[in-house]
C-alpha positions in Angstrom: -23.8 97.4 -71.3 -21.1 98.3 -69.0 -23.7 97.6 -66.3 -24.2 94.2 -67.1 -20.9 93.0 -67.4 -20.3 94.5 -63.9 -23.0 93.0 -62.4 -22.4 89.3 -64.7 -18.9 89.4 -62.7 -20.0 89.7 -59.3 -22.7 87.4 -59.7 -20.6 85.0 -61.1 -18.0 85.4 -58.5 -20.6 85.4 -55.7 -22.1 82.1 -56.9 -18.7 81.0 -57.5 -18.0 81.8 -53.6 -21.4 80.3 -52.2 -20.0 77.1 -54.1 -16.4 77.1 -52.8 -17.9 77.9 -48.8 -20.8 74.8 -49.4 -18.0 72.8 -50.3 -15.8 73.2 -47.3 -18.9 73.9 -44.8 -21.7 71.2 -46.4 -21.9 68.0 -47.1 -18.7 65.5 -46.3 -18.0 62.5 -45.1 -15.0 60.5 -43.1 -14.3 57.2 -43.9 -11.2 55.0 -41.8 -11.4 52.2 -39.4 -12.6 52.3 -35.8 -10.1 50.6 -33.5 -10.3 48.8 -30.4 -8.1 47.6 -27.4 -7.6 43.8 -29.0 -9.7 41.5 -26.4 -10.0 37.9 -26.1 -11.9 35.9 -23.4 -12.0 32.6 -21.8 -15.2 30.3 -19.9 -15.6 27.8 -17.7 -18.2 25.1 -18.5 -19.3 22.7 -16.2 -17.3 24.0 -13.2 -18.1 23.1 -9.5 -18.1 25.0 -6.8 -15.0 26.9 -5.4 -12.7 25.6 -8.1 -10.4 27.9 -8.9 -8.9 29.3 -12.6 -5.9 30.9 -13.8 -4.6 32.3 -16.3 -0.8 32.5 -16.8 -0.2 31.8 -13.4 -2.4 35.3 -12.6 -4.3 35.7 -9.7 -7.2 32.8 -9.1 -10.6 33.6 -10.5 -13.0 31.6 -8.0 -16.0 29.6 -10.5 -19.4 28.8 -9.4 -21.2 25.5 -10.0 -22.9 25.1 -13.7 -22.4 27.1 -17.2 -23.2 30.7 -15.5 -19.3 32.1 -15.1 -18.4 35.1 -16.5 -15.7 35.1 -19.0 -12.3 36.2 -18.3 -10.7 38.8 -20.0 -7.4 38.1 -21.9 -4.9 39.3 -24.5 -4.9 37.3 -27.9 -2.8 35.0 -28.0 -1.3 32.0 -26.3 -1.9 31.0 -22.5 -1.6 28.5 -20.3 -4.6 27.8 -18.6 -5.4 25.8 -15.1 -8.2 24.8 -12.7 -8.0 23.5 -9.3 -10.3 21.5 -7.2 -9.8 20.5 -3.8 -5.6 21.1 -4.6 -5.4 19.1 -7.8 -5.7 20.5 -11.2 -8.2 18.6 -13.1 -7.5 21.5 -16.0 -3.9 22.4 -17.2 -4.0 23.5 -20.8 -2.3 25.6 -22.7 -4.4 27.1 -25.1 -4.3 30.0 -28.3 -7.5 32.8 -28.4 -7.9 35.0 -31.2 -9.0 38.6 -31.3 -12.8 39.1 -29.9 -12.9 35.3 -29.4 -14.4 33.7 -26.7 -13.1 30.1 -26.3 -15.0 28.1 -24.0 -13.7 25.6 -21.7 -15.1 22.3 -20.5 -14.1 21.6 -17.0 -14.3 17.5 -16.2 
């Protein structure tokens, strides 16, 4: 009888310590958010030719002809936008852009 009680013990506290080590080892799972660098972006439509964009007075982006630009990378939030053709600037805007936004503009 002493036997079994011995061996009762250890099996229970080795089933006991299989538990415990496939609860820290097995299954789990993470939960959260994933983040990301906040990114907005701006278009040209219906651009011509070497006009030119900016963006907060940044450095000139040069558009092609047509609906094909890539979009320009921004913050959020507010800017001032402005496109020149042949020296006068038949865009000057300012505009707001939300987070993963892309706002598109019409150039006339």
């Amino acid at each position: 009888m002493n036997a079994l009680r011995i061996l009762s013990r250890k099996g229970l506290a080795g089933l006991c310590l299989a538990l415990v080590a496939a609860g820290l080892v097995g299954c789990h799972s993470m939960t959260g958010a994933v983040s990301h660098e906040p990114t907005a972006y701006i278009s040209f439509l219906g651009a011509s030719d070497g006009d030119m964009a900016s963006i907060d007075d940044g450095a000139p982006v040069r558009l092609h002809s047509g609906d094909g630009n890539d979009p320009i990378a921004a913050r959020p939030g507010r800017h001032a936008v402005r496109v020149i053709r042949a020296g006068v600037a038949v865009v000057d805007r300012e505009i707001l852009v939300s987070d993963l936004q892309t706002l598109e503009i019409r150039v006339q």
